[in-house]
N, C-alpha and C positions, 0 to 999 in steps of 0.2 A: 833454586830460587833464592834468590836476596834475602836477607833478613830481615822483616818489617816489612815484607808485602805478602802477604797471607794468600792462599792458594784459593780461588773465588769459580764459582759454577762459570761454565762456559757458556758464554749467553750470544745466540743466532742474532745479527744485527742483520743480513740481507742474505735472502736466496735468490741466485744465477741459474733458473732451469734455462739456460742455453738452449732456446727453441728455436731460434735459427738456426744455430747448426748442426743441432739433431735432428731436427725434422728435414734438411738437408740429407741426413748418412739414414734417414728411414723414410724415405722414400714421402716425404708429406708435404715437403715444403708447398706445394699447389694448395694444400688446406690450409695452411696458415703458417706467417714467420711469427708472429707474436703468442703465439697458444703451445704448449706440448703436445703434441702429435706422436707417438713412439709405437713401435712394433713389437710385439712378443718374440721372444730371444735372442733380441738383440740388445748390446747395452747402448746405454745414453748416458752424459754424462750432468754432472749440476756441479756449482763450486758455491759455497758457505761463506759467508764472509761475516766471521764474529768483531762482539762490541769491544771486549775487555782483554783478550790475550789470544794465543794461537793454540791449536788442539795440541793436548803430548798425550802421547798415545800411552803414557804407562799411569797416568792421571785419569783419561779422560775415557769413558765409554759410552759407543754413541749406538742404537739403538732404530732403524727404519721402520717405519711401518704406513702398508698401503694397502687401502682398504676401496670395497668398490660396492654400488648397491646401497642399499638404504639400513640393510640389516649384517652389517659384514659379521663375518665367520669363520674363525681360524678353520674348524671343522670343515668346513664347504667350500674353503679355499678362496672365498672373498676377502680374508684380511690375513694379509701375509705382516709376518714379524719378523725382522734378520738384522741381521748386525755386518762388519767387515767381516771378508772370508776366513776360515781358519777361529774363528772367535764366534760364529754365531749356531743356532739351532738347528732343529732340521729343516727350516724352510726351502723351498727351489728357487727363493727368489735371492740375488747376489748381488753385495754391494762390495767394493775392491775402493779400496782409497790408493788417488793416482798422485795426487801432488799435496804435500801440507807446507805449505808457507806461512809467512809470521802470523796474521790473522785471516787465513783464511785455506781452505780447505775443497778439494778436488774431489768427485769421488763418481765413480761408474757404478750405477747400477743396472740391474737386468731382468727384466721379468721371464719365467720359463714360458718355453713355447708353449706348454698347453694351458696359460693362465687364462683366465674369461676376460673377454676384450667389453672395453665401458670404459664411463668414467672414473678415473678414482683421485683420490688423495691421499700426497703424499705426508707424512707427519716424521717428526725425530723427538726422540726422547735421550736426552745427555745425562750420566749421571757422572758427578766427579766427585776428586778427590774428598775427604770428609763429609759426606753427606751431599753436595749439593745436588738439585736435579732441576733440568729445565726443560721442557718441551715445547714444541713450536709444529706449528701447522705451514709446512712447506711451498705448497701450493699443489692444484688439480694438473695433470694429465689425461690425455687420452690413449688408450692402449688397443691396438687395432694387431688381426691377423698379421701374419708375414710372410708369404710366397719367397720372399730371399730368403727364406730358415731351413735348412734340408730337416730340422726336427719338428718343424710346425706342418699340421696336418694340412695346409692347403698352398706345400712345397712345390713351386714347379721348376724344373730345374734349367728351361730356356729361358734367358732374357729377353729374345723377340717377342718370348708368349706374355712376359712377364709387363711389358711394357703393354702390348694388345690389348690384355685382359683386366690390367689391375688400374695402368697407367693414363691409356688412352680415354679420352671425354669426349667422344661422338666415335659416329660411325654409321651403319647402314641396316636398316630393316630389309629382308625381300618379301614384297607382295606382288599381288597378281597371279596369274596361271603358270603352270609348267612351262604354257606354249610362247608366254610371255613375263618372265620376272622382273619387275621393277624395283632398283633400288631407292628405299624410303630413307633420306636422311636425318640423321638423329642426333641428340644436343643430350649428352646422357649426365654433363656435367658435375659430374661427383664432387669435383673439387672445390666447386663454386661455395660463396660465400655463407654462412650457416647451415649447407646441406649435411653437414658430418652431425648438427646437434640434431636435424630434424630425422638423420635415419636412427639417434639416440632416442630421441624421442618414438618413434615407432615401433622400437624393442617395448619401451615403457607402457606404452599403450596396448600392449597384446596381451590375449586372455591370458595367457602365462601366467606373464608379471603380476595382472590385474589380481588373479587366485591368490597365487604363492610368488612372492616377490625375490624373498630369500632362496629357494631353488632356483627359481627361473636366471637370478643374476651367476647360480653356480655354473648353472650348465649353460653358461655363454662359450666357454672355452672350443664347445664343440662347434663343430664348421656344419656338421649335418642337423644339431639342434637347432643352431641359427638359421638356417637355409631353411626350415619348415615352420619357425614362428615369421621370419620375411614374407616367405611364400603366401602365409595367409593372410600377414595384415597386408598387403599389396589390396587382394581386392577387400569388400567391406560386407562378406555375406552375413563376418558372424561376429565384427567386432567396428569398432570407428577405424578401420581400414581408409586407405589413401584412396582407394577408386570405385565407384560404380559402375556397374558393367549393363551394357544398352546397346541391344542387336533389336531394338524396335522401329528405327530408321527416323523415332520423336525424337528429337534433344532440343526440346524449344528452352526447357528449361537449365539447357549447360552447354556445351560445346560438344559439336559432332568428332566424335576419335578421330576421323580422319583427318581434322586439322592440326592435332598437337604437333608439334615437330621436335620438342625434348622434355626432359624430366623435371629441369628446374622449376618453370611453371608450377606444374603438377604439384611437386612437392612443398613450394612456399605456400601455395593455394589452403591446401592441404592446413597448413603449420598456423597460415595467420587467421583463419578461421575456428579456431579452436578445435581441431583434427575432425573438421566435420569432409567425408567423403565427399570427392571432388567428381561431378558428374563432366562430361562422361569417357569411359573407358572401353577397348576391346583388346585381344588377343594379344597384339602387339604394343600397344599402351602397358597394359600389365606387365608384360616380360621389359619393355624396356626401363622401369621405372625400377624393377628389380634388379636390373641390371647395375641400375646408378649406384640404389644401395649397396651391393652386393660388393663392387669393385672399391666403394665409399668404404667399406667395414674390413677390405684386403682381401677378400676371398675372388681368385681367378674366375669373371664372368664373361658369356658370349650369348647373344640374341642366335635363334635358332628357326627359321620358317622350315614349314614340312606342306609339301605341297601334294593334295589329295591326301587330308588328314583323318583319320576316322574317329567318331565319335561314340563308342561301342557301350551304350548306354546297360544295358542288363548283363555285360560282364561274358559273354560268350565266346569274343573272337570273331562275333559275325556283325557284318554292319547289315542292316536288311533295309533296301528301299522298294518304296511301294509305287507304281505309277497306274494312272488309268488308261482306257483304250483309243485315249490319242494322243498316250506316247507322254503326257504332264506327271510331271513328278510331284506326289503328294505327301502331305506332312503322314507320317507312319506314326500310328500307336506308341511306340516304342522309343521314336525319338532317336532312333539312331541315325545320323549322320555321316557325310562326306568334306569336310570343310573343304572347301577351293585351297586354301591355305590355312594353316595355323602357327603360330610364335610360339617356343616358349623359351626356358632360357638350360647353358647347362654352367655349371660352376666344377669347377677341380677341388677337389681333395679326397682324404685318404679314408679308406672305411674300412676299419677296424671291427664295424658290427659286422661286417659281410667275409665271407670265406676268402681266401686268400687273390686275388688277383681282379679284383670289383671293384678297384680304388680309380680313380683318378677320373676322368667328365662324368658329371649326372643332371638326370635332368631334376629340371624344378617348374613347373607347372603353375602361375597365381593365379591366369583365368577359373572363375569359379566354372566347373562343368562339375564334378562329382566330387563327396565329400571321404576324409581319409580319418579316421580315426575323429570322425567329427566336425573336424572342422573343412573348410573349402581349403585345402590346400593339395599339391600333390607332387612328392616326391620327399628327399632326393633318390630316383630310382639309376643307377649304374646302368650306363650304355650300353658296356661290354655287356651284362649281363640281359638286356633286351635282344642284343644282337644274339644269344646263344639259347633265349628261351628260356632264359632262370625264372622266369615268372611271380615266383613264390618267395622272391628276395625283396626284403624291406627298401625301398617304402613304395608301396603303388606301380611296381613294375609288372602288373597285368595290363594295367589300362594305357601305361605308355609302350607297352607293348602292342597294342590294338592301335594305339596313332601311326605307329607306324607298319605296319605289317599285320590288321587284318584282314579277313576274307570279306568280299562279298557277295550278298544274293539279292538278287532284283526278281520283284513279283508285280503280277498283271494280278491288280482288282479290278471287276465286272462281273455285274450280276452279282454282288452280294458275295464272289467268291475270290479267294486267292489265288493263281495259278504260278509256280515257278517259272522265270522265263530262263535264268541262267545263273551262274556263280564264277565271279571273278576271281583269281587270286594275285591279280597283281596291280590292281586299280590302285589301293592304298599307301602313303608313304614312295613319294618322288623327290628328287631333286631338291633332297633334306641341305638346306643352305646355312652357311656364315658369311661373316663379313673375313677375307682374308688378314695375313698378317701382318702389318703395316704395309700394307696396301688397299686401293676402293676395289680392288676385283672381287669376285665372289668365289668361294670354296663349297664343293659339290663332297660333303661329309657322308653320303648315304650309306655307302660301305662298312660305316663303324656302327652305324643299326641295322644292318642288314645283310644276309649274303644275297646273291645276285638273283633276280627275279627268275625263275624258273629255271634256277638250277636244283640238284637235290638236296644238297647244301640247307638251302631253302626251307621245300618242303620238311623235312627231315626237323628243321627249328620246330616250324609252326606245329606239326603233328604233337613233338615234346610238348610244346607250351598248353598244346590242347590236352595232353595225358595226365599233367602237372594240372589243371584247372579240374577236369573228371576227377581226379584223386579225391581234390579236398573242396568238392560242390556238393552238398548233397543230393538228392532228388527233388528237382520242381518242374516247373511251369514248363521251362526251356531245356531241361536235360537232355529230354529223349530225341530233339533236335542239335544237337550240340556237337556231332559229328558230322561236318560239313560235306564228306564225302559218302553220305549215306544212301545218295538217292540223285545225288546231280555230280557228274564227274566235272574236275576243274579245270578251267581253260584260261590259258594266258593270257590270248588277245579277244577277250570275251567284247560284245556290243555293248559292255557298259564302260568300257575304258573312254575320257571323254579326251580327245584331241587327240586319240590314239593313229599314228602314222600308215597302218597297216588297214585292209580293207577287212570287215567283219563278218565272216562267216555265221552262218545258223546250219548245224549240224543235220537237223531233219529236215526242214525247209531245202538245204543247199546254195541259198541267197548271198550274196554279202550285200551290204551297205556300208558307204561312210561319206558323210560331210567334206567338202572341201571349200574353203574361201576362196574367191576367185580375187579379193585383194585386201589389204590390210585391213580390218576392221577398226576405223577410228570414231571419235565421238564427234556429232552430229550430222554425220554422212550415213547414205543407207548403205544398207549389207548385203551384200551381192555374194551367193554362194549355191552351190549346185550338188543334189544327193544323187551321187553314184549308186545304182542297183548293177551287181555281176549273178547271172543267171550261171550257176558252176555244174549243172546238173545237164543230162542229156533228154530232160524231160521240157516241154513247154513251162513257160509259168505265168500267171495271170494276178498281178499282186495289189493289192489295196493298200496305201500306206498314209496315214493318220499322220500331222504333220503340225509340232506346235512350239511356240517360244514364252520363253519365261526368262524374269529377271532373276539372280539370285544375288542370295547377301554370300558371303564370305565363311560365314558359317555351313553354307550348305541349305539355309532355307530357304525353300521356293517364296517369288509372289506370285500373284495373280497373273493369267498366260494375258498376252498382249496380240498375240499373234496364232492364227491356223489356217492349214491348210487341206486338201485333202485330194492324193496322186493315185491315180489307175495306171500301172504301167505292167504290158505285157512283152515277155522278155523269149526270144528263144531258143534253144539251147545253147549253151556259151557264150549267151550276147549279150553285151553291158551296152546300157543305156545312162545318160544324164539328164536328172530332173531338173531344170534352174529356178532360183527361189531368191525372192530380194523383199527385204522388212524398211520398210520405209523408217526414216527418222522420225518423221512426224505420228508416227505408229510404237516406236520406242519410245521416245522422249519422254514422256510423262510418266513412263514408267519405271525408268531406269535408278536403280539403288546409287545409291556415295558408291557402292564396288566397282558400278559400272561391267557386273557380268552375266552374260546374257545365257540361259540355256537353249540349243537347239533339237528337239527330239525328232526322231520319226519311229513308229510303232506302226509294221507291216504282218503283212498278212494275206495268205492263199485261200483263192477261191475254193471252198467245202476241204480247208484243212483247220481243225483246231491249234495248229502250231503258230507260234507270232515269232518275231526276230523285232528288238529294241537295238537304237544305234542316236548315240547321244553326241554331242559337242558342246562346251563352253568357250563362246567367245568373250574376250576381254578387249572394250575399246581402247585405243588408245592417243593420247593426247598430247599437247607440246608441254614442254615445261619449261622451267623459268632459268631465263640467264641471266647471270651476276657477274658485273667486272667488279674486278679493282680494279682504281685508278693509281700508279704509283707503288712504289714500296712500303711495305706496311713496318711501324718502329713504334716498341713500347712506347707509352706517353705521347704520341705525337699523332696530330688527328691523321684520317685517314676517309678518301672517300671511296664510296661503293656504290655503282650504277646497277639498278636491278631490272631487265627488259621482260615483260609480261604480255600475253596477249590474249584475245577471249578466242577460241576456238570453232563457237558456232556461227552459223549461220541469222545469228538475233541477237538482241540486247541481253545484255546481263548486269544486274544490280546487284544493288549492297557489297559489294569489291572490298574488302579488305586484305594486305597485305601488310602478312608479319615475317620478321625478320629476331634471328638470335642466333648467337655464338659465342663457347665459354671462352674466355678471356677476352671477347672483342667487344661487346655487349653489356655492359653490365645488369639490364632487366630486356626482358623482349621489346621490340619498337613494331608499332601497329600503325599502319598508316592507311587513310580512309581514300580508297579512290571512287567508289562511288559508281558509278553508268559504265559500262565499256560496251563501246558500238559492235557490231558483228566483224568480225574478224580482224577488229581490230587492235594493234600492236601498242603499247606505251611504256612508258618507262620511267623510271624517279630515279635522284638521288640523294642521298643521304649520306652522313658523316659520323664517322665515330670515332673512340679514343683506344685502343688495344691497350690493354693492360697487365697481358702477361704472353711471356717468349716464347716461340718454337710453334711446331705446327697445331693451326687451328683450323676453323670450321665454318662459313655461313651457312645457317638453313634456313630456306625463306618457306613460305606455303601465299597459297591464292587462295581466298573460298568467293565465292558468290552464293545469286537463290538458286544458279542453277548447276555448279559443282562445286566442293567442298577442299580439294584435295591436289591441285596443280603446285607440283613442287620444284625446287630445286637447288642447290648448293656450289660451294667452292669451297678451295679449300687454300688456305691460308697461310704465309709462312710467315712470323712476326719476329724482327730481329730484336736483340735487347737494345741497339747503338750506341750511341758513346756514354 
């Protein structure tokens, strides 16, 4: 240094956090080019640009520090202190200086894979030559999981998965029956405009934090801590959660589930109301809203339907339904359940708390049904280990073990009494679905919770899970029934399978029945369908069969029957007879649920025999849905129009017609548009114009509701170039 210019503190005149293009090389650019967006163990880089000289590193020592949470904590691992490498303490957090130029200054830093993801800030303390010191508050960052990090716990190491899971912003729900799956499209939109502060916000809001603020910001680092404070602030049983949940069939005062068609909604709803729970929510609402978060936060997430789900309320393994003597299926004591379908979701990564080889998909549960350590939440439980009967492995792998894979028993009340009719074991847990891999087909996952129905494979699980539950239950109510093979041997294609392909035998009887459609079952036509009686026996038979319909919701809850009948048919030996049976519309209609599915029983029975034989089917109508052109090639910035063709399906008017439309990057808030009357079958169509805002493949999802369906949907799918 010259003589006469004295050596002066190094003073920060501007900080470069380069968030374009680091959130570029960390996967965020979609969340924002103006904000820092950064990943856990990966570096990013920032460059300093001082007032009064350039750094000399044998002068100058410069000092980071990032701190995250309201209470940081060297101890807790919320406020990290480091310096350049080779120079600093024992922190895990690394900063490496890449370029020093005359005033100004390059430098990579990096946060360890297992640091807790939030927001934090970053700060520098400089001390120089003779004394001087200067500090400066660098600016805030956000620090999210990272699936590209083979050291971060929710490491996946395909790219296709990696884009599916973490990258992609919609995709596909399946609802409806086995016999019919419908794909529900979905606007999961993670990256959209403020959703990253609103699922910050959500962590904030959870009893956790609310308690112990300082813990709760330490153990963000973990992917299974966060997956169970997520889980339960989704719904709102125990805390100002994002949803309420309503299988009451009112929503006069909030939106019927079945019209939402993404998250964004949900979650700005949620955020501009002072996090007051947004009514209303079900199965699939919840999981998919966890899903936004989830992929929002970086941790690998996938929507999951399990069709003929059980609902194994008192913990036994046994779903137990109760029906009367014409064949209606009634609400049971006990509340255990078959849901038509259920959603939830699974996320990837690694568990460390579980025995060696339980790492990678688990589920996560938000619908509030049964509470885990307290709170409504449930999971993360390891597939692998559902599929092998671990039962007793953290967190709630009994009960998702019973969604997919328990038994059940079907009882005849009359007279004040219970009578066992039969015990299924392969009714529960079907045609366990995802959305595939950058593709709209669907992936038939069942394999991975399950081995194959009525192999011994099989049995052989379920027997373990039940030995593992006796072990550590102690004696109550339901123990001494608890062994399902005590007293009713199990049958594969028992009469309570509902759509089941095969005709259904009754053992003592000798009878089969089963249901057959004689054609598509749609909505607002009647239902033309004929019950097959096979006489198998060498004996006459003379049979009374009870005969009735009910609507149900999706959960598995009956309404009120709509419909009954009641067949005398004599059968003899070997000889199959067809009963025909047609339910008028006008006999449905008013009864019909938003599910739209219908049960149909018959509950038979021989002259001076106490024996009955139950034989069920769930039809699912089905409807048109809605088609959407583009007109043209779609180019960021430059408008774009879309024709969307709608039309009412019944046979009568239908009012109050609203159609909404949304897609991320195409959309910037959902568009509702009032159509008002549509005449009986008839066809119309609008169009509309919008401005795409961001490249590469996207999304429309439109829905229909009226007063008299809620839920006619449909989509396209989008390719948005950047152009010149």
């Amino acid at each position: 240094m010259a003589q006469g210019c004295p050596i002066t503190g190094l003073e920060v005149a501007l900080t470069d956090l380069q968030s374009s293009q680091n959130n570029v090389q960390h996967h965020t650019e979609e969340i924002s080019v103006d904000r820092l967006v950064v990943r856990r163990g990966q570096a990013f880089s920032i460059t300093l640009y001082f007032k009064n000289r350039g750094f000399q590193p044998g002068m100058d020592s410069i000092m980071f520090v990032a701190e995250t949470g309201p209470l940081p904590d060297l101890a807790k691992g919320t406020r990290a202190v480091f310096s350049f490498t080779g120079s600093g303490g024992p922190s895990p957090w690394i900063a490496s200086l890449e370029a020093n130029r005359a005033n100004s200054l390059e430098v990579s830093l990096c946060a360890p894979p297992i640091a807790a993801v939030g927001r934090y800030l970053l700060k520098i303390r400089i001390d120089s030559y003779q004394g001087f010191v200067t500090a400066y508050q660098l600016g805030e960052f956000i620090l999210l999981f990272n699936p590209w990090c083979p050291a971060d716990a929710v490491y996946l190491e395909s790219e296709p998965q990696r884009q599916e899971y973490v990258v992609n912003d919609y995709g596909f729900i399946y609802q409806g029956s086995k016999s019919w799956i419908r794909p529900c499209p979905w606007n999961y939109g993670q990256f959209e405009e403020n959703i990253i502060d609103i699922c910050l916000e959500l962590l904030e809001k959870s009893l956790n934090f609310q308690v112990d603020p300082s813990t709760d910001c330490a153990l963000r680092g973990s992917p299974v801590y966060i997956s169970r404070v997520v889980c339960a602030m989704i719904n709102s049983n125990d805390d100002s959660g994002v949803l309420n949940g309503n299988w009451s069939e009112n929503y006069v005062d909030g939106i019927n589930p079945a019209e939402w068609t993404g998250s964004v909604a949900i979650l700005k709803q949620w955020h501009a109301t002072g996090c007051q729970p947004v009514r209303y929510g079900q199965c699939w609402v919840f999981a998919a809203v966890m899903c936004t978060v989830m992929r929002c936060l970086g941790i690998p997430t996938r929507v999951i339907t399990n069709f003929d789900s059980g609902h194994d309320t008192d913990g036994n393994l046994i779903i137990d339904e109760y029906y009367d003597n014409t064949g209606r299926i009634l609400e049971n004591m006990k509340k255990d359940t078959v849901w038509n379908f259920h959603v939830w979701n699974e996320c990837w990564m690694a568990r460390k708390d579980l025995p060696p080889g339980y790492g990678g998909w688990q589920v996560l549960d938000a619908t509030p049904q049964e509470t885990s350590n307290g709170l409504y939440c449930c999971g993360p439980a390891s597939v692998k280990a559902i599929k092998e009967g671990e039962i007793d492995l953290n967190y709630d792998t009994r009960f998702a073990f019973s969604m997919v894979n328990a038994d059940c028993m079907s009882w005849l009340v009359y007279g004040g009494k219970e009578q066992k009719l039969h015990q299924d074991t392969a009714t529960v847990g079907n045609f366990i679905s995802t959305k595939s891999i950058q593709s709209d087909e669907r992936d038939d996952i069942t394999e991975s919770y399950k081995y194959e129905e009525g192999s011994l494979q099989e049995r052989e699980v379920f027997l373990k899970a039940l030995e593992k539950l006796q072990a550590t239950r102690s004696q109550g109510p339901h123990q001494a029934n608890s062994n399902p093979f005590s007293s009713v041997p199990p049958r594969h294609n028992s009469a309570r399978s509902p759509d089941s392909p095969s005709l259904q035998p009754s053992d003592v009887l000798q009878v089969s029945l089963k249901f057959e459609l004689l054609d598509s079952p749609k909505m607002g036509q009647d239902i033309n369908f004929v019950l097959l009686a096979v006489n198998m026996s060498p004996q006459f038979k003379d049979l009374k069969l009870n005969l009735s319909a009910q609507s149900l919701l999706h959960d598995g809850s009956p309404l009120v029957p709509f419909w009954q009948d009641t067949a005398f048919i004599t059968l003899f030996p070997k000889e199959e007879k067809s009963y025909p049976c047609k339910i008028l519309y006008s006999q449905y209609s008013q009864y019909l649920s938003t599910d739209k599915l219908i049960r149909i029983s018959a509950l038979g029975e021989e002259k001076n025999s106490p024996e009955k034989i139950l034989v069920n089917k769930i039809i699912t109508l089905t409807f048109p849905g809605i088609m959407i052109n583009v007109l043209g090639a779609a180019f960021v910035n430059q408008p774009l129009t879309v024709q969307v063709v709608f039309s009412n399906p019944l046979s009568e008017p239908v009012e109050d017609c609203v159609l909404t439309l949304e897609g991320s990057g195409l959309f910037r808030k959902q568009q509702r548009v009032l159509i008002g009357v549509l005449k009986p079958h008839h066809k119309a169509s609008i169009t509309l114009k919008t401005v795409p805002f961001k490249s590469g493949q996207r999304q429309i999802q439109a829905n229909l509701r009226s007063n008299r369906f809620k839920d006619i949907k449909g989509y396209k799918n989008v390719y948005v170039d950047i152009g010149l």
